[in-house]
C-alpha positions in Angstrom: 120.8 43.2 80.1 120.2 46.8 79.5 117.2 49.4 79.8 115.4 50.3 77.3 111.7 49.3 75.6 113.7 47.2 73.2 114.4 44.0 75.7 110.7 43.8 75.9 109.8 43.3 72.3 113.3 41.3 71.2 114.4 39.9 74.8 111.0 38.8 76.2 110.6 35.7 73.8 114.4 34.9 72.6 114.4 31.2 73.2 118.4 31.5 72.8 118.9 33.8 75.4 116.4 31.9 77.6 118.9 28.8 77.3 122.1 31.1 78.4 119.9 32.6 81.4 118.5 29.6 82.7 122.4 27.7 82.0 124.1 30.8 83.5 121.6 31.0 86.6 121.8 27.3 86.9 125.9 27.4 87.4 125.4 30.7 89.9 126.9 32.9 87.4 126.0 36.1 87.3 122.9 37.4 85.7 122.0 41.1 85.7 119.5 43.1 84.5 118.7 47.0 84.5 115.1 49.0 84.1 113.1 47.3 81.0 116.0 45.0 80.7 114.7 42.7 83.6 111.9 42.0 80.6 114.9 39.6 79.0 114.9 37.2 82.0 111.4 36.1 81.1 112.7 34.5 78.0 114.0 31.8 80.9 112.0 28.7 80.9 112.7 25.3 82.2 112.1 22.4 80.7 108.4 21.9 82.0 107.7 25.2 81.2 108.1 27.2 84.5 110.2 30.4 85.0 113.5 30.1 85.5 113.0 33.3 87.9 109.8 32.1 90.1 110.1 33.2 93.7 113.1 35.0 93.4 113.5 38.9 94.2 113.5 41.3 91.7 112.8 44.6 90.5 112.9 46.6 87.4 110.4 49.9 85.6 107.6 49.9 87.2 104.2 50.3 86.1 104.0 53.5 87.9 107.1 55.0 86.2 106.0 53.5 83.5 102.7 55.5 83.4 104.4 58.8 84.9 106.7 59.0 82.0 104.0 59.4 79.4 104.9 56.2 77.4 102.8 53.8 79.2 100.1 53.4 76.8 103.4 52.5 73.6 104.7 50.0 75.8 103.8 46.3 74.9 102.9 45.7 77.9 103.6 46.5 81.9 107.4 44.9 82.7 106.4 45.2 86.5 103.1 43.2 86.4 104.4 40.6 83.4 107.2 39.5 86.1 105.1 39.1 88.9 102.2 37.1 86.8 105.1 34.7 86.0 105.7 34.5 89.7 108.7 36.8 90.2 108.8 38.1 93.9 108.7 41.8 92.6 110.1 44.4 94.8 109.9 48.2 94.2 111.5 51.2 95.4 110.0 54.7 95.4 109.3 56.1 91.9 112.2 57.3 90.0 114.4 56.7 93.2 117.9 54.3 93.3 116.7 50.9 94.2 119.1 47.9 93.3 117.3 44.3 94.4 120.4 41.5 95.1 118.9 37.9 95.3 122.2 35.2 95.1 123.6 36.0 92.0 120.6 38.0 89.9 121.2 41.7 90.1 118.3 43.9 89.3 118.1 48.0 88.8 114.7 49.6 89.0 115.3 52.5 86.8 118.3 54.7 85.0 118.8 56.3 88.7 120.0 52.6 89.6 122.7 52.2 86.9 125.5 53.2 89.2 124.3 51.2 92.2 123.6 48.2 89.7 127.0 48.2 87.6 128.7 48.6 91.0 126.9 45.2 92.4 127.7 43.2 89.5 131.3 44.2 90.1 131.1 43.6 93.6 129.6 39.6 92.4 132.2 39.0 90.0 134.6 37.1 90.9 138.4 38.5 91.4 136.5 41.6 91.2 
């Protein structure tokens, strides 16, 4: 899923793309996510309600970056803070630095400085890659 604000207002609450995450993640498929993307995996619920994502490691924009690129304030809401209330294991690098988080098959970026390192994992994951 890509960066962006938009994942977080059409992404967050997509009961469709809930289904695929918590199918693909269920099968070990691949599920990646970059910067305010990561905001699409909490559309993944299972059946009694929990996240799909609990206890696993991620990371994505932090509320830090979030706040030191002036737009904090338009944002719907803190990506960093939203994960880890649903129970994410949220992991941050350095502000504005490269940090890719690998945890089985999710794949998270941090920020646009991770794209690279991201795109380049999820190759790496794929099979016959």
């Amino acid at each position: 899923m890509p960066g962006g604000h938009a994942p977080m207002t059409d992404l967050a609450d997509d009961a469709r793309l809930g289904v695929l995450l918590a199918d693909a993640d269920g099968r070990g498929q691949v599920v990646a996510a970059l910067c305010h993307g990561v905001a699409g995996l909490l559309s993944a619920t299972k059946e009694d309600g929990a996240f799909v994502f609990a206890g696993r490691s991620l990371t994505g924009f932090t509320d830090e970056e979030e706040n030191q690129g002036e737009l904090g304030d338009q944002a719907p809401w803190p990506v960093e803070s939203r994960l880890a209330e649903r129970g994410a294991g949220v992991r941050t690098g350095a502000a504005w630095c490269d940090t890719v988080i690998v945890d089985g098959n999710l794949i998270t970026g941090q920020n646009p400085q991770s794209s690279v390192t991201t795109a380049k994992q999820v190759l790496t994951a794929l099979p016959d890659a």
